[in-house]
C-alpha positions as CSV (number, residue, x, y, z in Angstrom):
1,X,0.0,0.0,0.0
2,X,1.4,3.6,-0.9
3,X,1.8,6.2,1.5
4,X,-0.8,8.2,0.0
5,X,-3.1,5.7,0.2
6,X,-2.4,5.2,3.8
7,X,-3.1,9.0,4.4
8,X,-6.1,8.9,3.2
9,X,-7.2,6.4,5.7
10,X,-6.0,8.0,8.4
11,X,-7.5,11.3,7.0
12,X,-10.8,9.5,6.6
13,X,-10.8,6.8,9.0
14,X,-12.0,4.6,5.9
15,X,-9.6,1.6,4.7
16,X,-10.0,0.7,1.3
17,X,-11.0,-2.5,0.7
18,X,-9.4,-5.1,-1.4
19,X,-11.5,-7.0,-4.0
20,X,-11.1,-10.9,-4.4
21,X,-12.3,-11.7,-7.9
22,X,-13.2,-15.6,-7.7
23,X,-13.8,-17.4,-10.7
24,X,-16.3,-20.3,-11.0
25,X,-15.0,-23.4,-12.4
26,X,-16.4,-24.7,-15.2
27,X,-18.8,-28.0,-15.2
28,X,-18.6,-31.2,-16.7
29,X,-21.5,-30.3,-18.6
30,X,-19.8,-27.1,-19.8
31,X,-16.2,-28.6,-20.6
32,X,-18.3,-31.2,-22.9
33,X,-20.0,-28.3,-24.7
34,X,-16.8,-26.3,-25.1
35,X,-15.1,-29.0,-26.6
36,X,-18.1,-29.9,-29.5
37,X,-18.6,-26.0,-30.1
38,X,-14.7,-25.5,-30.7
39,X,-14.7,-28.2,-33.2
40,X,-11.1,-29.6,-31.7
41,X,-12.7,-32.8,-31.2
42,X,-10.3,-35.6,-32.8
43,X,-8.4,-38.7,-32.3
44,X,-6.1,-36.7,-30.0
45,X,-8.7,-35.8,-27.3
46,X,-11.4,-38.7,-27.8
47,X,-10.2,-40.3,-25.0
48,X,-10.6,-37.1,-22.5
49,X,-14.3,-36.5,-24.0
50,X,-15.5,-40.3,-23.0
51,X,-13.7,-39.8,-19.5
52,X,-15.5,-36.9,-19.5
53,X,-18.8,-38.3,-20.8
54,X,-18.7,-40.9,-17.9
55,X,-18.0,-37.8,-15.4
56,X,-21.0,-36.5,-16.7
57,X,-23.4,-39.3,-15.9
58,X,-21.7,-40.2,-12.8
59,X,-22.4,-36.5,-11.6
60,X,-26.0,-36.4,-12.8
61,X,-27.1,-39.7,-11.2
62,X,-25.7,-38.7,-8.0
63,X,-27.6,-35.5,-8.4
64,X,-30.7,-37.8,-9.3
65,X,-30.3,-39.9,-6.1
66,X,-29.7,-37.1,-3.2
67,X,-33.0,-35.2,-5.0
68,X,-34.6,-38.5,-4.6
69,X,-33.7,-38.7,-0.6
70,X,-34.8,-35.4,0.0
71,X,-37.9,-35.7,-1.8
72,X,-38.8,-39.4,-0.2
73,X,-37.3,-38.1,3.0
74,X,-40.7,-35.5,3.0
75,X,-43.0,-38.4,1.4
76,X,-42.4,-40.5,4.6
77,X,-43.1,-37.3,6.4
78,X,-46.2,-36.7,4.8
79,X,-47.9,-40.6,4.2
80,X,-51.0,-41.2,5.8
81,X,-51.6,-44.6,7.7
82,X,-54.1,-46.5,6.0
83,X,-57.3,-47.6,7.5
84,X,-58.0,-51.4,7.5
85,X,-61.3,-51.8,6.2
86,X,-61.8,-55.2,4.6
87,X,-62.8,-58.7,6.5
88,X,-61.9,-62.0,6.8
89,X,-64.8,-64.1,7.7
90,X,-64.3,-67.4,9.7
91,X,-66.5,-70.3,8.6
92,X,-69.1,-69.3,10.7
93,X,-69.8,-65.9,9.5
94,X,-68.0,-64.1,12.3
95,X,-65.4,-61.9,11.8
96,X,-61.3,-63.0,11.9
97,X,-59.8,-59.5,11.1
98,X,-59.9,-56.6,8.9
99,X,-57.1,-55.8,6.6
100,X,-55.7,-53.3,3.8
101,X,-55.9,-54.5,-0.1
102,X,-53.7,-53.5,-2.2
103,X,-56.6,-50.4,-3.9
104,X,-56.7,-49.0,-0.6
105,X,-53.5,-48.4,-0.3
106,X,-53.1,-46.7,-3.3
107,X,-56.2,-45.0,-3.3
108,X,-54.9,-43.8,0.3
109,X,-51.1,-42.9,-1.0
110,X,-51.2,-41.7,-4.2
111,X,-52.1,-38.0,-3.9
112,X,-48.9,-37.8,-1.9
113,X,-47.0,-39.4,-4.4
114,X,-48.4,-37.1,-7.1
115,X,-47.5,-34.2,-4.5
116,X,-43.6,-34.8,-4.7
117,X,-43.1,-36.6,-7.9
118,X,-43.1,-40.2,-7.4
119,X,-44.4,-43.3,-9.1
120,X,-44.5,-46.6,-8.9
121,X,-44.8,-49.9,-11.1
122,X,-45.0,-53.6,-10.6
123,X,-42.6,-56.6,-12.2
124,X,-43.4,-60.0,-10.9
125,X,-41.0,-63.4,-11.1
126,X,-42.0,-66.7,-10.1
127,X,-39.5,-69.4,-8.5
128,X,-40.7,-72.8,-7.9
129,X,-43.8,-72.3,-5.7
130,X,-43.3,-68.9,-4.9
131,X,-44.4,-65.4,-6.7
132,X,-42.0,-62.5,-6.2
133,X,-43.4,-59.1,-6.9
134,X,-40.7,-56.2,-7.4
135,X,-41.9,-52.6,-6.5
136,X,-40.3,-50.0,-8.0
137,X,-40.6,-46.6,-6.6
138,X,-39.2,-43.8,-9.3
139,X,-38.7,-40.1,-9.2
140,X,-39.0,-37.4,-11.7
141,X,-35.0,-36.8,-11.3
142,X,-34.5,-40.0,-12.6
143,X,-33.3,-42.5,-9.7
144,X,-35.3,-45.0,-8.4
145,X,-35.4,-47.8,-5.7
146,X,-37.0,-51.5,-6.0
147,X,-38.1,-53.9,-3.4
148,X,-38.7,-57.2,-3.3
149,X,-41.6,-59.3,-1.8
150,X,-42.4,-62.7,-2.3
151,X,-45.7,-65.7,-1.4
152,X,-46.5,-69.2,-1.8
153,X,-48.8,-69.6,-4.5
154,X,-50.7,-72.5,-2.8
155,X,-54.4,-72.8,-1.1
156,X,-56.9,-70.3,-1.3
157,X,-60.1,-69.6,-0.4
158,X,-62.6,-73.3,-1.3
159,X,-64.3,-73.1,-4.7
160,X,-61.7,-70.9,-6.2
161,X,-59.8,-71.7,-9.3
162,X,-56.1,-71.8,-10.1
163,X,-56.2,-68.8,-12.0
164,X,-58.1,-66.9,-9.1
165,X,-55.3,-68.2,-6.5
166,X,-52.6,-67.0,-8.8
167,X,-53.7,-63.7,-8.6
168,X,-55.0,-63.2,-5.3
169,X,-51.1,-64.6,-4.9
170,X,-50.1,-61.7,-7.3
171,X,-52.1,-58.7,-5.4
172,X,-50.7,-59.9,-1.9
173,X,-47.2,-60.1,-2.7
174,X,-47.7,-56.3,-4.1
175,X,-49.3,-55.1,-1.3
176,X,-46.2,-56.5,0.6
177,X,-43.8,-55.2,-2.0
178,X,-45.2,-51.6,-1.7
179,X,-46.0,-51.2,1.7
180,X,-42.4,-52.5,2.6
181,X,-41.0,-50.1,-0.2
182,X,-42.7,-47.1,1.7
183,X,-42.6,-48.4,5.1
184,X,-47.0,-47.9,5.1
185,X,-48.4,-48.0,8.6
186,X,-51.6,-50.1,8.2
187,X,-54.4,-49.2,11.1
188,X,-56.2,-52.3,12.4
189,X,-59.9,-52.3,13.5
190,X,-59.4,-54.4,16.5
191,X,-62.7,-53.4,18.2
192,X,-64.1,-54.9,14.7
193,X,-62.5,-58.0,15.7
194,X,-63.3,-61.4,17.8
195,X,-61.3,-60.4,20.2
196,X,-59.9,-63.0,22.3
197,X,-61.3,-65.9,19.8
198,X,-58.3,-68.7,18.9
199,X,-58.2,-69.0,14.8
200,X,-59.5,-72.5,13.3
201,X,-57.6,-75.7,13.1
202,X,-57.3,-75.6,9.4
203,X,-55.2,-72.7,10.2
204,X,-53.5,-73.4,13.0
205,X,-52.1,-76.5,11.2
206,X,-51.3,-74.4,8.2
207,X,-49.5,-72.1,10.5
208,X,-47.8,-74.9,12.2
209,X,-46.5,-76.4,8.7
210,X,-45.5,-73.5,7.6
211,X,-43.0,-72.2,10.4
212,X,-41.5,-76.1,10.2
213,X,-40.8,-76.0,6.5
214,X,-39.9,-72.4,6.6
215,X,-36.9,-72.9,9.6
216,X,-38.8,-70.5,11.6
217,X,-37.8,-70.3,15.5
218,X,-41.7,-72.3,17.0
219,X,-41.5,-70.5,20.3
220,X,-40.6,-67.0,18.9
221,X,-43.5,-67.2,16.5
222,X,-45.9,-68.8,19.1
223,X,-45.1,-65.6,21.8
224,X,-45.6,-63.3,18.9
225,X,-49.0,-64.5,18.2
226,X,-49.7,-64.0,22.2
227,X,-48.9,-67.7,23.4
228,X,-46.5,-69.6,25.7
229,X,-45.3,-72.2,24.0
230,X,-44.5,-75.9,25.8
231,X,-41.6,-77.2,25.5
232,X,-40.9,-78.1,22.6
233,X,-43.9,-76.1,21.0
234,X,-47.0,-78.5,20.3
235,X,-50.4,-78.6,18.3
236,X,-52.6,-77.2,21.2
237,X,-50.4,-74.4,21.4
238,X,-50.6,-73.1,17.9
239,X,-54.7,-73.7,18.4
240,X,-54.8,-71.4,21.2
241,X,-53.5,-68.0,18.5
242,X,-55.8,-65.4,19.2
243,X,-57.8,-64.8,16.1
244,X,-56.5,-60.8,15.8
245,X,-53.0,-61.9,15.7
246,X,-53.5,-63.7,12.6
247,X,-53.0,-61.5,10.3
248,X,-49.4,-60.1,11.7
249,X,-48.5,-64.0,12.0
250,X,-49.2,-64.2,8.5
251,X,-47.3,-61.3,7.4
252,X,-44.2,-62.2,9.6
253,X,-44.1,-66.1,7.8
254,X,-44.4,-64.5,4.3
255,X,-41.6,-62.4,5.1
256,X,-39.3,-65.3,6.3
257,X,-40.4,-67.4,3.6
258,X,-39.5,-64.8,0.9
259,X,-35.9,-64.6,2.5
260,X,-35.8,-68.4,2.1
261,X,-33.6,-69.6,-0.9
């Protein structure tokens, strides 16, 4: 600093500032453009554009997936729970439970993913007995995020044909697929429900075969359904389920029996 310049300041009790001109560094995006607009682009430099193609898209699909985050980050925020509103019957007419189906849910979800720009469609595999459906929840910036839920395509409600098991097998394991992509919080009606009523021996012994064949630990799933087991586990203790834990038993085995190889 001159000494003119410093007697100015102490004239004026003002000290000049000093101006720190930053220049922005130039994107991927705009390096790519620079080099087609020059028209230097040869043998020589082919290399350094692909490298620099690659840069691109590596950039713009992380951009894609940390606008996903944020926008599913507020979606979680801002899903409803959804209201279980259709029965099960027992074979006497009474009621078992109520549950979700798989129109409720959306009908229930899908303003809010209208709201922040997500969608979701439906791919299905099948391996030996079992139906795999594959949710896939995708954003406007491009990313997007599957999940996998699978179910035994066996039994069904009596009088109902093969094709009518296959897809009520179909529209369970996308309810499962969806609501564990979103992590959905389904309200039960439990003052709908027998309360206190054990479930029928057709299911207890369906229950009973499935944990078995499925490696499940007998005494875990017995407390879970609200019973202490014997030891070991027997019959009369999968008989005595309370009829409103059914339906989160059932969930919990199709779970274990989609992780099963």
């Amino acid at each position: 600093m001159s000494d003119t310049e410093t007697q100015v300041e102490k004239a004026t009790g003002q000290r000049k500032e000093k101006r720190i001109v930053v220049r922005e560094q130039p994107t991927v995006a705009q390096l790519l453009q620079s080099m087609i607009e020059s028209g230097k682009l040869n043998q020589d430099n082919v290399g350094a554009f692909k490298e620099l193609c690659e840069l691109h898209w590596k950039q713009q699909a992380r951009d894609a997936e940390k606008e996903f985050n944020a926008a599913f980050a507020q979606l979680q925020s801002e899903l409803p729970n959804v209201e279980a509103i259709r029965a099960v019957k027992n074979n006497d007419g009474t009621e078992r439970y109520r549950y979700a189906d798989f129109q409720t849910i959306m009908d229930a979800i899908q303003p809010v993913l209208t709201t922040h720009k997500f969608s979701v469609t439906f791919n299905t595999r099948v391996d030996g007995d079992r139906l795999y459906a594959i949710c896939t929840l995708l954003h406007v910036s491009g990313h997007s995020r599957s999940n996998e839920f699978g179910v035994r395509m066996v039994g069904g409600p009596p009088g109902t044909s093969e094709q009518q098991k296959d897809g009520s097998a179909k529209t369970y394991a996308k309810r499962g697929a969806l609501s564990d992509a979103l992590n959905i919080v389904i309200d039960h009606d439990d003052d709908a429900r027998v309360m206190g009523g054990p479930i029928d021996e057709k299911l207890a012994d369906e229950f009973r075969q499935r944990v078995r064949e499925c490696g499940a630990d007998e005494r875990a799933f017995l407390k879970f359904g609200g019973v202490v087991p014997s030891d070991p586990p027997a019959r009369s203790d999968y008989l005595k389920i309370p009829a409103e834990r059914s339906e989160a038993l059932e969930v919990m085995l199709r779970k274990k029996e989609s992780r099963r190889v």
